[in-house]
C-alpha positions as CSV (number, residue, x, y, z in Angstrom):
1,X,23.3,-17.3,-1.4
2,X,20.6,-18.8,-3.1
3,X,19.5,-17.2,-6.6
4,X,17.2,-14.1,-6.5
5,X,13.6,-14.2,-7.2
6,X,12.8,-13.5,-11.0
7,X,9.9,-10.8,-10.4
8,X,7.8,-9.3,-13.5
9,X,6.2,-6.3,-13.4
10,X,2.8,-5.1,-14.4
11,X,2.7,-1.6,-15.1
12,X,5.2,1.2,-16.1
13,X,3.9,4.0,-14.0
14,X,6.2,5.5,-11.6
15,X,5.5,3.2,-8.8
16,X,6.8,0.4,-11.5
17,X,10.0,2.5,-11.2
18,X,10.1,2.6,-7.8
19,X,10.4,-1.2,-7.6
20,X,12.8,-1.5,-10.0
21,X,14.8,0.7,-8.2
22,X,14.2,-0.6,-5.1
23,X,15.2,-3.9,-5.8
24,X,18.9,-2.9,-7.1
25,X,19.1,-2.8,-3.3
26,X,18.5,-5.9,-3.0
27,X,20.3,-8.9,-3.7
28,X,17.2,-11.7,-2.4
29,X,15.2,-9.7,-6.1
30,X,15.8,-9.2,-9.7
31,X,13.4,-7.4,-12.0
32,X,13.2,-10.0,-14.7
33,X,10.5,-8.8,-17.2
34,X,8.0,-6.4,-17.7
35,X,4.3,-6.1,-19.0
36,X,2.2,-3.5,-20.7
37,X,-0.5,-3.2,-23.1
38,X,1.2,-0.9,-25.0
39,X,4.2,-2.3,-26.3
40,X,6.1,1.0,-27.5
41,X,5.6,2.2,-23.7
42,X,7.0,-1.7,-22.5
43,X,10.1,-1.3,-24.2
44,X,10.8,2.0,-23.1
45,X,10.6,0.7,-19.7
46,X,12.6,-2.0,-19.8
47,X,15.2,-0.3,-21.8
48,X,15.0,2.4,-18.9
49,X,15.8,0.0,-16.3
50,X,17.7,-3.0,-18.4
51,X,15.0,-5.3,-18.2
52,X,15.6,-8.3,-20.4
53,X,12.1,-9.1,-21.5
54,X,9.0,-7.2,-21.9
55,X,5.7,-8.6,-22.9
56,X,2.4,-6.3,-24.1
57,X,-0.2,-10.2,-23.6
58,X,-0.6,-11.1,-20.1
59,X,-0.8,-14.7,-21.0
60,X,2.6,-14.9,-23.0
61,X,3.8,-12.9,-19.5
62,X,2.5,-15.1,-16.9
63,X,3.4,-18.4,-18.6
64,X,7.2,-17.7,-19.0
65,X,9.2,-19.7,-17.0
66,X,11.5,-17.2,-16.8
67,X,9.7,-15.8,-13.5
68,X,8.5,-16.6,-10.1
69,X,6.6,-14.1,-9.3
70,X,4.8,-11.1,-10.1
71,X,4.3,-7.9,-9.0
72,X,0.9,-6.3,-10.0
73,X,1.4,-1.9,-10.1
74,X,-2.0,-2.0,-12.5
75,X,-4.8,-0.2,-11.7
76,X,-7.0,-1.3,-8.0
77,X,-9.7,-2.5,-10.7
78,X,-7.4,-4.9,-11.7
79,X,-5.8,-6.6,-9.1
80,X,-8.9,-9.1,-8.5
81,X,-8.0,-10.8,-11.8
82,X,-4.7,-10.4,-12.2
83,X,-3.6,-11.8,-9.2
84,X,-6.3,-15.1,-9.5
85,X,-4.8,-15.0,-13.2
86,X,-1.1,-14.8,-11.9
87,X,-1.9,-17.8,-9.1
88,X,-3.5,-19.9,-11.6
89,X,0.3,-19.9,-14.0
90,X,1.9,-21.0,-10.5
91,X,3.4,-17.6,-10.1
92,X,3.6,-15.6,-6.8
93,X,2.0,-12.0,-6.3
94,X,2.8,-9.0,-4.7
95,X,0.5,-6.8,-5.1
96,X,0.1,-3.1,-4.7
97,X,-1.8,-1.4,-2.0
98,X,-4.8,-1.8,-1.8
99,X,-5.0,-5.7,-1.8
100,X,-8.4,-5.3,-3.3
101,X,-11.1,-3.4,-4.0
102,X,-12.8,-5.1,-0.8
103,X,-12.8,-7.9,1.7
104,X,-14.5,-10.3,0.3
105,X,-12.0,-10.1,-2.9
106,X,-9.0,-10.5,-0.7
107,X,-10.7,-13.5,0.7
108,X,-10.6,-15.4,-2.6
109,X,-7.1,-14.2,-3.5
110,X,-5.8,-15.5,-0.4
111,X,-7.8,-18.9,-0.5
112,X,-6.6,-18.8,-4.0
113,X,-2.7,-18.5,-2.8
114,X,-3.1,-21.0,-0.5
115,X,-4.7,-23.4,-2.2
116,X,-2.1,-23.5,-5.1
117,X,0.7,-23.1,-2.4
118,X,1.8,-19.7,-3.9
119,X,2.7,-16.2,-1.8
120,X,0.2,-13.6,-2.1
121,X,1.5,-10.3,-0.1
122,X,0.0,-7.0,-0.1
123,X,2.7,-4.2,-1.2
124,X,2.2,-1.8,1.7
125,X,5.3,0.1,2.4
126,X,5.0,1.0,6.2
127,X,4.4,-2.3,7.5
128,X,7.5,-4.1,6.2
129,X,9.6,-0.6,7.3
130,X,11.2,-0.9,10.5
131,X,9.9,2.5,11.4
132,X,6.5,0.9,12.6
133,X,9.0,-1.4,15.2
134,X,10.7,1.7,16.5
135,X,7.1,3.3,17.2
136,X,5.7,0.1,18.3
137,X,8.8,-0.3,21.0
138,X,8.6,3.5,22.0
139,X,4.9,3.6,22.6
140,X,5.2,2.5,26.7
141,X,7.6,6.1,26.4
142,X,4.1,8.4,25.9
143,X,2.0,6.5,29.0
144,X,-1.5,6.3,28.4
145,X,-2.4,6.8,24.6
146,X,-5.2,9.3,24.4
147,X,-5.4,10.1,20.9
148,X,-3.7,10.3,17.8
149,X,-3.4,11.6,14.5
150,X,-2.2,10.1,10.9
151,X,-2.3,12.7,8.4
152,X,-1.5,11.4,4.5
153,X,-2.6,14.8,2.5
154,X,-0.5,15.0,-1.2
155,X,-1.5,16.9,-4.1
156,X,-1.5,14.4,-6.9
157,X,0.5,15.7,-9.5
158,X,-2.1,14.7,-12.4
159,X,-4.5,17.0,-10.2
160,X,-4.0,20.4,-12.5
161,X,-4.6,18.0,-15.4
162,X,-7.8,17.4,-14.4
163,X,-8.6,20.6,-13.7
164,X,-7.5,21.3,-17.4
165,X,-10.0,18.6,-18.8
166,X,-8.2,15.8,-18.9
167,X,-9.4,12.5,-18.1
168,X,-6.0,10.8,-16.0
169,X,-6.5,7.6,-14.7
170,X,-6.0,8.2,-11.0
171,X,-9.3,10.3,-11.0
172,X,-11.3,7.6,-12.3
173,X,-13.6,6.5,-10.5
174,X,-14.4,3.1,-12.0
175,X,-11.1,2.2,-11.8
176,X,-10.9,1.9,-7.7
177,X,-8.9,5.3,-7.7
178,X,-10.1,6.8,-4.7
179,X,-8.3,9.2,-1.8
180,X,-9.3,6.2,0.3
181,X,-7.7,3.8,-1.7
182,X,-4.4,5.5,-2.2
183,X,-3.7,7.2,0.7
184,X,-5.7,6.4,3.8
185,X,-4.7,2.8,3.3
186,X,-1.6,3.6,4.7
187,X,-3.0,5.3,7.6
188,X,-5.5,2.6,7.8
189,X,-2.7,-0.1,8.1
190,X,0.0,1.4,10.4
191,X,-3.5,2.4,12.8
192,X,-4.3,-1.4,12.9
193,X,-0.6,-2.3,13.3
194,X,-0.4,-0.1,16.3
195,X,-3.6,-0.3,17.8
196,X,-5.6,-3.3,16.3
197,X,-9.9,-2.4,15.6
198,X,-11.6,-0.4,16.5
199,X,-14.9,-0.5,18.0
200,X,-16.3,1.7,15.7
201,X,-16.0,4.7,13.2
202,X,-17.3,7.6,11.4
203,X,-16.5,8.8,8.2
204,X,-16.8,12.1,5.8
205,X,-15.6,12.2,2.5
206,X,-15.6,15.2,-0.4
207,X,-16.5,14.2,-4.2
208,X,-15.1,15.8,-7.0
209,X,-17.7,16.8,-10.3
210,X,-16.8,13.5,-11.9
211,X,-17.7,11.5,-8.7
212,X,-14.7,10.4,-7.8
213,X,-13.6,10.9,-3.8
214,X,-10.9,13.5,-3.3
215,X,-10.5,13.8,0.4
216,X,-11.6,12.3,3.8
217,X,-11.6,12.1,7.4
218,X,-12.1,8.8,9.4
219,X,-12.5,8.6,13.0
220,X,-11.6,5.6,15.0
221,X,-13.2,5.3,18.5
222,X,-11.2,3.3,20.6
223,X,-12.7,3.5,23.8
224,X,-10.4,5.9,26.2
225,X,-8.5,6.9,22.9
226,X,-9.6,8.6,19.9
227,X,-8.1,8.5,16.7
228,X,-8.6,10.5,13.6
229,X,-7.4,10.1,10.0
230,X,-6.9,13.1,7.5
231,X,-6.2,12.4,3.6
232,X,-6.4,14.7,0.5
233,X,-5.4,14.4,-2.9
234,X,-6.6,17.9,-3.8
235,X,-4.4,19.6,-1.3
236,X,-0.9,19.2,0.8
237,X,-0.6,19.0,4.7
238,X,2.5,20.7,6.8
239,X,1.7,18.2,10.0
240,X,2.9,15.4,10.9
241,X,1.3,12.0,12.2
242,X,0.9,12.2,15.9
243,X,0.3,9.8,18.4
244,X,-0.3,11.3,22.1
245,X,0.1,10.3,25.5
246,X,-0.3,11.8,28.8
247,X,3.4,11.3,29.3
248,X,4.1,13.1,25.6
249,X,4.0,12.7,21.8
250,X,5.5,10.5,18.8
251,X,5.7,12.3,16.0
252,X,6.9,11.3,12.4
253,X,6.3,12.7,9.1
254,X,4.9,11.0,5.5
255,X,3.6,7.5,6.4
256,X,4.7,6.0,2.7
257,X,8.2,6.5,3.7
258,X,9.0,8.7,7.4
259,X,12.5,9.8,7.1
260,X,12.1,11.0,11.0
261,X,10.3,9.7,14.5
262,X,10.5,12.1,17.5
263,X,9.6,11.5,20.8
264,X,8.1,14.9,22.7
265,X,8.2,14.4,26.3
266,X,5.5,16.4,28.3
267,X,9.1,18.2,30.6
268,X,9.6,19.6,26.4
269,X,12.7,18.3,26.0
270,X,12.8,16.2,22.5
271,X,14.3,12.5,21.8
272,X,15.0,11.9,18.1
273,X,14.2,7.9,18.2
274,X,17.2,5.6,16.6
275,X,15.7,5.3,12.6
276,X,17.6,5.2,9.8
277,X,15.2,5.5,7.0
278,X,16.2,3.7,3.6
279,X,16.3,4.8,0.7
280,X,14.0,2.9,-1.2
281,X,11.5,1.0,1.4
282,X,10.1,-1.1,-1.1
283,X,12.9,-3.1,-0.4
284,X,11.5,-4.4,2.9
285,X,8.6,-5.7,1.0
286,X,10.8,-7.4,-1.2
287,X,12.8,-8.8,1.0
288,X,9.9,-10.3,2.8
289,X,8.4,-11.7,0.0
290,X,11.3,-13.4,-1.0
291,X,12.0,-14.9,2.4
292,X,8.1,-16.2,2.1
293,X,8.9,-17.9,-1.0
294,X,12.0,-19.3,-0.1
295,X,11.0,-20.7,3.3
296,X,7.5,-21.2,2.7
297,X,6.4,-19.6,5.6
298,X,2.4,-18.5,6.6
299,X,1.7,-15.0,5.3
300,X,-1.1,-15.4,7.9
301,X,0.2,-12.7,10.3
302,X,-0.2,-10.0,7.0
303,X,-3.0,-11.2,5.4
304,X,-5.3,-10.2,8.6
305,X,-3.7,-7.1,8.6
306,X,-4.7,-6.5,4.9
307,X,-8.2,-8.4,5.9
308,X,-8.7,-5.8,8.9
309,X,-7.9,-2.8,7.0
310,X,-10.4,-3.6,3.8
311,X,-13.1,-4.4,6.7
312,X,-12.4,-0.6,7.7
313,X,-12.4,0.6,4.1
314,X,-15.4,-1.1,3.0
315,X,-17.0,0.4,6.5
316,X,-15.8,3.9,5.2
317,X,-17.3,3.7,1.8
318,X,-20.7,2.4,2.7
319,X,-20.7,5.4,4.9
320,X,-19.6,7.9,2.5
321,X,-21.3,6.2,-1.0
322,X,-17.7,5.4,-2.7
323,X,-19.3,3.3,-5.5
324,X,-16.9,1.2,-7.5
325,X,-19.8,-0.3,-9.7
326,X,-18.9,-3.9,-11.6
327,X,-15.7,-4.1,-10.5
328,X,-16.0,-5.0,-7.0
329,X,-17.9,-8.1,-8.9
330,X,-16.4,-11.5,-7.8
């Protein structure tokens, strides 16, 4: 067994945790270090998880030989220059959905990653979770796709604090916090997983009073099959994602991490599909990005999926005015 991958982490918020935890089921990944700008908050974290170092300057952070690789939970804003930043030390990124704040960004950072011979992967959960394979294999079961649906509605939980007058972070507008950004990218990706572009699209968003976008819906023409994407931050959704066929449905529930896929035959009668969700996904997109650096295999096959989904996401804001000002600068 060769030695895990020394990973850093960039951030504390709860998606931080979530790696760390992830990666104790893993033996291909070891949380190494972490990074804040607030040092009080840095050591908390890595006292919380028994990290050995933590660092509050990027540069001291990135230049420690101590670690491969990084793994970027900051703010969207950021991930433009902190991944160009990490590449340049000769560390590897894995970077938190979205990849960018548009296409043209992800360009560079991937021209960037190849040029210095570095792994650059974008940290979207459903597309390293098997799940998307057992749909993907089932999908002949449903004959002739005519529609479907992938619903990602969550109330945020900092919602009611900005209700109350507070100013949190993921309601910020100029920091590429947008319903689009956190949660139709995961619709966005397993739609182009499953059904590749499509020919065109139309979308509707809803602003809140301090411009930023709060909910959304997208819809994907694809010729004989229509498909339609629902997202919210402002409110919660009972329904699943749906996929339909004229020979029945596939059904499964919260596309960051399904616990369930059903198969709905048009005779009623109703297959549970053979899934065994973990229990921390993010270790798939570990694993994966270990086995990149380790082999040196082409990230091709996942950059144009991240490249396809942006091209849909700028397509989406130009339609609906989602302005992230200087920093989509490159």
């Amino acid at each position: 067994m060769s030695e895990p991958i020394r990973i850093g982490v960039v951030g504390t918020n709860f998606v931080s945790d979530w790696i760390c935890e992830a990666a104790a089921f893993t033996e291909n990944c070891e949380i190494a270090a972490v990074c804040s700008r607030d040092e009080e908050r840095g050591a908390a974290f890595a006292k919380k998880h028994g990290i050995a170092a933590y660092f509050y300057e990027e540069e001291a952070f990135l230049s420690s030989p101590d670690l491969d690789a990084v793994y970027l939970a900051s703010p969207n804003v950021a991930h433009y220059r902190q991944t160009l930043l990490a590449l340049g030390y000769g560390k590897h990124v894995l970077c938190e959905k979205p990849l960018a704040l548009n296409a043209a960004q992800a360009e560079r950072m991937m021209e960037a990653a190849r040029d210095r011979g570095r792994v650059l992967l974008e940290a979207i959960r459903p597309v390293y979770d098997p799940f998307l394979a057992v749909v993907k294999e089932n999908l002949p079961k449903v004959g002739r796709i005519r529609r479907a649906t992938f619903e990602f509605c969550q109330y945020s939980s900092r919602y009611d604090r900005l209700k109350a007058g507070e100013r949190p972070n993921v309601f910020e507008a100029y920091l590429g916090n947008a319903a689009l950004m956190d949660l139709a990218v995961y619709c966005l990706h397993v739609c182009v997983a499953l059904f590749g572009m499509p020919i065109s699209l139309r979308a509707g968003a809803t602003f809140l009073e301090n411009g930023t976008e709060a909910a959304g819906t997208i819809l994907l023409d694809y010729g004989d099959q229509q498909t339609t994407v629902s997202y919210s931050k402002v409110t919660d959704s009972i329904y699943p994602s749906i996929i339909q066929g004229e020979e029945g449905t596939i059904a499964f529930d919260t596309l960051n991490q399904p616990s369930y896929i059903r198969l709905h035959r048009r005779d009623k009668q109703v297959e549970e599909l053979p899934f065994s969700p973990a229990q921390n996904n993010m270790v798939y997109e570990l694993n994966v990005f270990a086995d990149k650096i380790r082999t040196g295999a082409f990230t091709t096959r996942f950059d144009e999926q991240s490249l396809r989904v942006l091209r849909l996401l700028d397509t989406v804001r130009k339609q609906t005015g989602i302005d992230f000002g200087a920093g989509e600068e490159l």
